[in-house]
N, C-alpha and C positions, 0 to 999 in steps of 0.2 A: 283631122282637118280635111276638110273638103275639099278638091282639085279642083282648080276653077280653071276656065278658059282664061288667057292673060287677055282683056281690053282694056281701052282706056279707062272707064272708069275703076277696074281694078288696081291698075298702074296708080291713076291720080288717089285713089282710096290707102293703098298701102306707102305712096308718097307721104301724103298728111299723117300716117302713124310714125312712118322711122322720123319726117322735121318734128313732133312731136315728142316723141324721145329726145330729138338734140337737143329741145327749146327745154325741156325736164333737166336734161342734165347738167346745163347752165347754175341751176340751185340747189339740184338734188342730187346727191350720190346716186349712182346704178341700183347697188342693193337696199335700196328705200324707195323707189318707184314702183309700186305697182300697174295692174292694168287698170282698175278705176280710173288714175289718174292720167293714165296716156290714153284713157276714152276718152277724156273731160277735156284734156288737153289737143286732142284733135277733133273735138266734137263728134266721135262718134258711138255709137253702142256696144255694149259688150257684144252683141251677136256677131256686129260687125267684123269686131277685134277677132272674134275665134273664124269667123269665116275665113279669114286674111291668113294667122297665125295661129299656133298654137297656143305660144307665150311668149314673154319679155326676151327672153333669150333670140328666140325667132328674129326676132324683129332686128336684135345687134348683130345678128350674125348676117343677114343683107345688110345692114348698114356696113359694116367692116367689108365686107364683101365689095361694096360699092365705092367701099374709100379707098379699096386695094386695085380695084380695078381702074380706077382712075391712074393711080402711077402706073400701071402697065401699059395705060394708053399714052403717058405722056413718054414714053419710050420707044423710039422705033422700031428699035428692034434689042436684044436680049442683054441687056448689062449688067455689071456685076455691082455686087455693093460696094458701099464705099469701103468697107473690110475687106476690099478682094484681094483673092489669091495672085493673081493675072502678073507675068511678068511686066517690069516698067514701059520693054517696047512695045508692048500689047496694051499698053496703058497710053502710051501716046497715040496712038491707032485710035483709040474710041474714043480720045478727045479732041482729034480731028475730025472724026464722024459726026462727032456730038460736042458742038464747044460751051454747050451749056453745062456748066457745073455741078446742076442740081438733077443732071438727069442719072449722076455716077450715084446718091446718095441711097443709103437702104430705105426700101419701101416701103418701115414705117417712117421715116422722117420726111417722105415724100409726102403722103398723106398726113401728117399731122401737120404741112404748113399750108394745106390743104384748109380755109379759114372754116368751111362747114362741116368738119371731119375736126378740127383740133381739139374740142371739148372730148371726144371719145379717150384720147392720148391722157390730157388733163387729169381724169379719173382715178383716183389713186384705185378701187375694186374693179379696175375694168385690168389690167395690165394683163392676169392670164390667161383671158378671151383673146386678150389681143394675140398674147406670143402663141397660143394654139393656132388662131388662124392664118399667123405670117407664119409657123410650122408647115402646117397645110399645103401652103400657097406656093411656098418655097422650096421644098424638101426635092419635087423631081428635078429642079432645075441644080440646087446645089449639090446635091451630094455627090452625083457623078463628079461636077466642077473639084470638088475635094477629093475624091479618089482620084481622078486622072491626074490632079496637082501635086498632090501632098504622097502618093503613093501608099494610101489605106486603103483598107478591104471593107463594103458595105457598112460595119456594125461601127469601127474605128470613125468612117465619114459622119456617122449619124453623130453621137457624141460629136464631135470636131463643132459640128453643125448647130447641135444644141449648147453647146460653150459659146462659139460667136455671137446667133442671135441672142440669146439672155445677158453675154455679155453687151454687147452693142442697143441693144432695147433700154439699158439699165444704165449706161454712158447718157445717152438721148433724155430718159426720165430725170439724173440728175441735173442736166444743164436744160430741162424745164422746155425739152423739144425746139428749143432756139437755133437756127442757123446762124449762128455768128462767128467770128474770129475765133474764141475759145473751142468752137465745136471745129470748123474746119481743120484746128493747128491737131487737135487729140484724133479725130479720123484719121490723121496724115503719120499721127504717132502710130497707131492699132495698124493703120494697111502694113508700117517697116516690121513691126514685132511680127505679124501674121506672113510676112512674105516666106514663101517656099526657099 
């Protein structure tokens, strides 16, 4: 792939391919979209497509990227999941900093109530894209948070880490990404089992 200068029409070009994909994914499963169809669908040529991306993958991985970024922004500063570790009075601290509720929630349920980002969640073949890139995204921030909490050593954190999110990603996929009653009461069960 060819490095381009980032301008606007770059920006507005690789825009129209990732709403392109969301609007695909609406009626298409992930692994039945190819690139013909997200030319067709954003009107643009294949040249164009390979100039921007490489391939399909390319293109969800800024999308995800761009869905994950968005909860980091609606955060002001570093909070834990709603599975956190954090002692209770540490917990009343960041929800006087923060009285909004939804800003404690893990960030994929952040982005999947995210209405232009929810069809990615939806996807029944998108799930270990997803949990690689909350992996990713997540890992410098938590695993320290679990060693210093839980009092394991690196490899023990990772595990810990990889148990929470696939467990908590897989809680969220059964109850269909809803924030409701039902999800807030089982967060509130997961944070007592998980407390240190």
């Amino acid at each position: 792939m060819i490095i381009r200068k980032t301008d606007r029409r770059t920006i507005m070009t690789k825009g129209m391919i990732k709403d392109a994909l969301l609007e695909l994914l609406q009626n298409t499963s992930y692994e039945k979209i190819t690139v013909t169809a997200l030319c067709k669908q954003s009107e643009i040529t294949r040249a164009t497509f390979y100039l921007h991306y490489n391939n399909i993958d390319n293109v969800l991985d800024e999308l995800l990227d761009d869905a994950l970024r968005l909860t980091e922004l609606d955060a002001i500063q570093p909070l834990p999941s709603a599975i956190s570790n954090r002692s209770i009075e540490n917990e009343k601290n960041i929800e006087e900093r923060n009285p909004d509720p939804d800003a404690l929630l893990p960030a994929c349920q952040r982005a999947a109530s995210n209405p232009k980002y929810r069809i990615l969640f939806l996807d029944e073949s998108l799930s270990h894209h997803m949990l690689r890139k909350l992996y990713q995204i997540q890992k410098p921030q938590r695993i320290p948070e679990i060693m210093r909490d839980y009092h394991l050593n690196e490899w023990e954190a990772e595990k810990i880490f990889l148990y929470m999110l696939h467990g908590n990603f897989a809680v969220n996929k059964s109850l269909g990404w809803e924030k409701n009653e039902d999800w807030y009461h089982i967060q509130k069960v997961i944070k007592r089992l998980l407390k240190p």
